[in-house]
C-alpha positions, 0 to 999 in steps of 0.5 A: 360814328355809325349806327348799327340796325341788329337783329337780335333774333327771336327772343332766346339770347343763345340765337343772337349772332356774334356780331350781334353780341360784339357790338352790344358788348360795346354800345354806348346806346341801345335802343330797343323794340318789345320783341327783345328778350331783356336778357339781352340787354344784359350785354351791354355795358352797364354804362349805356344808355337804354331806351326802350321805343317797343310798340305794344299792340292797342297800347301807346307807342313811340311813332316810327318818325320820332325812332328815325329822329332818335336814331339820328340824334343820337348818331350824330353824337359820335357814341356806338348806337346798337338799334336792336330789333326783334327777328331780323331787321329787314323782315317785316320790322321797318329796318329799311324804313330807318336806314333810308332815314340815317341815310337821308341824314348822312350818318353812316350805318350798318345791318347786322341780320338776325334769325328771324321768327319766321323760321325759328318759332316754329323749330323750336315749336316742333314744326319743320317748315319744309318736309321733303316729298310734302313741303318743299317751300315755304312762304313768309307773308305779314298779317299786319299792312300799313292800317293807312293803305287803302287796300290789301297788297297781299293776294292770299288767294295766290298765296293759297294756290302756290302750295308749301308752307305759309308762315304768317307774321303779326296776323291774330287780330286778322287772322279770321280774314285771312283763313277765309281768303285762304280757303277760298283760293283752294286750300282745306279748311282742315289743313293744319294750323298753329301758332306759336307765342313768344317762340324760342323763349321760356314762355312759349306757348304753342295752339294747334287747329286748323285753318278754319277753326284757329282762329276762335282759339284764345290767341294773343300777339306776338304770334307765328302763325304757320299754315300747311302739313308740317303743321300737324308734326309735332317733334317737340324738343324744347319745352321737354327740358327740365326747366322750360317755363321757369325763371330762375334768379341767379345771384353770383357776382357778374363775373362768375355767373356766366357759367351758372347762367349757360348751365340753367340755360340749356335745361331751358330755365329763363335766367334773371342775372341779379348779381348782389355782391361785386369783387372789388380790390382789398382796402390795402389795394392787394399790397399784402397779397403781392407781398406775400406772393413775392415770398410764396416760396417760403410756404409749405402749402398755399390753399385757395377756397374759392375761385376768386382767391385762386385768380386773384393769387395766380395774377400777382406770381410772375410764373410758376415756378415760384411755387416750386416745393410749394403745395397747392390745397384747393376747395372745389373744382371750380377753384381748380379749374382757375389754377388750371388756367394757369398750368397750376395742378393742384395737390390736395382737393377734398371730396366734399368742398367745405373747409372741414373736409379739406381739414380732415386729409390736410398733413400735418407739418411733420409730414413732407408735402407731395411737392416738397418731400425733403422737408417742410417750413410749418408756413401755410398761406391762405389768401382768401376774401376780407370776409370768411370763416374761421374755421380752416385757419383755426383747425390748421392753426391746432395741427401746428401749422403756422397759418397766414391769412391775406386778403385777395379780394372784398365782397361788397352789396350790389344795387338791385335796380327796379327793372329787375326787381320787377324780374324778380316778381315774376321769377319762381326759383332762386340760387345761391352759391354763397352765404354773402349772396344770400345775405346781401340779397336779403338786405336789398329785398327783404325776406317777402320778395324772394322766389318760392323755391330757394337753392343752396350750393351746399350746407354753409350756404344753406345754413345762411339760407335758414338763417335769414329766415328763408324757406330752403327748397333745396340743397346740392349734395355736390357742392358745384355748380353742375350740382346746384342746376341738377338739384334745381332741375330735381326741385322743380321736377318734384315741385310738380309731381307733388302738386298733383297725385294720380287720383287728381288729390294734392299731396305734399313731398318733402323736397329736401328728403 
């Protein structure tokens, strides 16, 4: 049994280590501060106990000796406990504290470092904490002592005269104090300032002034407080992205929204992961899928129209050289993709991926196939979910094709827990990649508590998306995933040129023209 004092970083899930990651991949417990993006918590599974013991400021909090006891009980448990921890453990966040107290209890422990606010709030704010010739060093200092000391153990009058950067740590409801004593050890009153507000997350706000005046300034906690020349830089990166300060619901199933999620990610969107449907086993366990992979040669063409059906297929074939003579159709490249995986090449993809398409190059069975040129069966098989259009098996069907439907998977409704209801709340953009997504989503929440700017992957989607009574922001002309986060970049752009006209009038846009 060990319990493991994570940091988890700064707040944007892309800096936790991967030791981080591993250990909360395997946690039967996660106990965890304010400071912890929720995201993160996504990572562990969804078995584990989660207890939340964050202090929030003037407001009621969980005192660190019943963390300690906490920790201890549930250490003595034998389950993998993960303490996650704002920043880095050890940095201003009583990580020692709760080591000595597991140490004292006899219950092994580990410190898994994280990158700390100190560093990492201002360098996504623009502000390097050291310059070369200018800012040579940097001092890291609380704001926040123990409120039970008689006095000030920080000598900011020193700190003043070392020089370099000062970077402060929990200091807005002392800061006016401590620029007075800053100024009075030498430095500047104009000496630039700022200070960074949830840094490295999609919220993140950034107050430049100087030391004298920045503390009149509406300031709020959490805050990075830095202090020096490099202060007044201004290389800003982050909040130039696309979709900076905007939360986007992403509503694939768990196994598919990775992708997705790390797309909307690097264009700077806060994604909330509601998966509303989940890929379970067909009722008959997948005993026709075997069969009917067990015969696949007896095929001209096997066609796959989504990725589940294409790793659902792949899994039943010993190798492929079961498919030899045999053709591979596919709709969209992320179903290719899947084939790939597997060293499968596909032999037929439309240009649009939608089944009509795939019907207006499909052969017809007088035609050989590619991987089959001597002759054909007239047999296609398409496996696919329990639920699915008629359209492609109807339309091969009328070329003459004798066609045979199996079901790989089923799409069944996820539970929407209240957590992410209240996520959603707060959200302002939502995609959907498929028309049971947008059912199911409906069904779980209602038409009233969905985003305002809705997403389609493409036209059956976006038609589910009317149909539902939703209002489409948008609908992705590439039916991809790359599609679907460039249309809502592009939606999100025009959303706020729309709002505002040069003259300072409001003027309307179509978003879908």
């Amino acid at each position: 049994m060990t319990v493991y004092l994570v940091g988890a970083g700064p707040g944007d899930p892309g800096l936790l280590t991967v030791r981080a990651a591993e250990l909360l991949a395997r946690a039967d417990v996660v106990i965890y501060d304010r400071l912890s993006a929720p995201g993160l918590l996504d990572l562990a599974p969804a078995t584990a106990e989660r207890i939340a013991v964050g202090k929030v400021p003037r407001g009621p909090s969980v005192p660190q000796t019943e963390i300690n006891e906490l920790l201890i009980d549930r250490g003595q448990s034998g389950l993998n406990v993960v303490r996650l921890k704002g920043g880095d453990p050890f940095v201003f966040a009583r990580g020692a504290e709760e080591a000595q107290a597991l140490s004292d209890a006899g219950i092994p422990y580990e410190v898994v470092p994280g990158i700390t606010s100190a560093i990492a709030a201002p360098a996504y704010a623009g502000i390097p904490v050291t310059l070369r010739y200018s800012s040579t060093s940097f001092t890291v200092v609380t704001g926040h002592e123990d409120p039970s000391k008689l006095q000030t153990q920080v000598n900011w009058e020193a700190i003043a005269r070392v020089g370099g950067t000062i970077v402060i740590l929990m200091g807005v409801s002392h800061l006016q104090q401590i620029s007075q004593r800053l100024i009075a050890g030498g430095l500047a009153a104009n000496t630039p300032a700022a200070a960074v507000r949830w840094g490295t997350r999609s919220d993140q706000s950034v107050i430049r002034s100087t030391l004298a005046e920045l503390h009149q300034e509406p300031l709020q906690a959490p805050c990075t407080i830095v202090v020096g020349e490099v202060a007044a830089q201004d290389l800003n990166w982050f909040t130039n992205r696309p979709l900076f300060g905007q939360q986007v619901v992403v509503t694939r199933s768990t196994e598919q929204a990775g992708e997705l999620s790390r797309q909307l990610r690097d264009v700077g969107a806060e994604v909330i992961e509601v998966p509303t449907i989940e890929i379970q086993d067909p009722v008959d366990n997948g005993l026709a899928l075997r069969d009917a992979v067990r015969r696949v040669s007896e095929f001209d063409w096997v066609v796959l129209t989504s990725a589940n059906a294409a790793r659902r297929f792949c899994s039943e074939l010993r190798d492929g050289r079961d498919l030899f003579g045999v053709g591979l159709a596919a709709i969209g490249p992320g179903t290719a993709a899947v084939l790939a995986e597997y060293h499968l090449r596909v032999d037929l993809m439309p240009e649009e991926f939608v089944a009509e398409s795939l019907l207006d190059i499909f052969p017809h069975p007088s035609e050989p196939s590619t991987a089959d040129p001597i002759g054909t069966s007239g047999l296609v098989l398409i496996p696919r979910a329990e639920i699915a259009r008629e359209v492609l098996p109807a339309g091969l069907r009328e070329r003459g094709w004798n066609v045979e439907v199996v079901t790989a998977y089923r799409t069944v409704p996820a539970p929407i827990s209240e957590e992410l209801r209240e996520r959603i709340a707060q959200a302002q953009v939502i995609t959907f990649a498929s028309a049971s997504a947008v059912n199911n989503y409906v069904a779980a929440m209602g038409r009233d508590q969905t985003p305002e700017l809705v997403v389609a992957i493409g036209p059956i989607t976006a038609q589910a998306v009317r149909d539902a009574g939703l209002e489409l922001g948008a609908e992705s002309s590439r039916h991809t995933i790359a599609g679907l986060v460039q249309t809502t970049c592009e939606l999100v752009g025009l959303r706020a040129k729309s709002a505002q006209g040069p003259d300072g009038a409001i003027v309307q846009a179509d978003p879908l023209s």
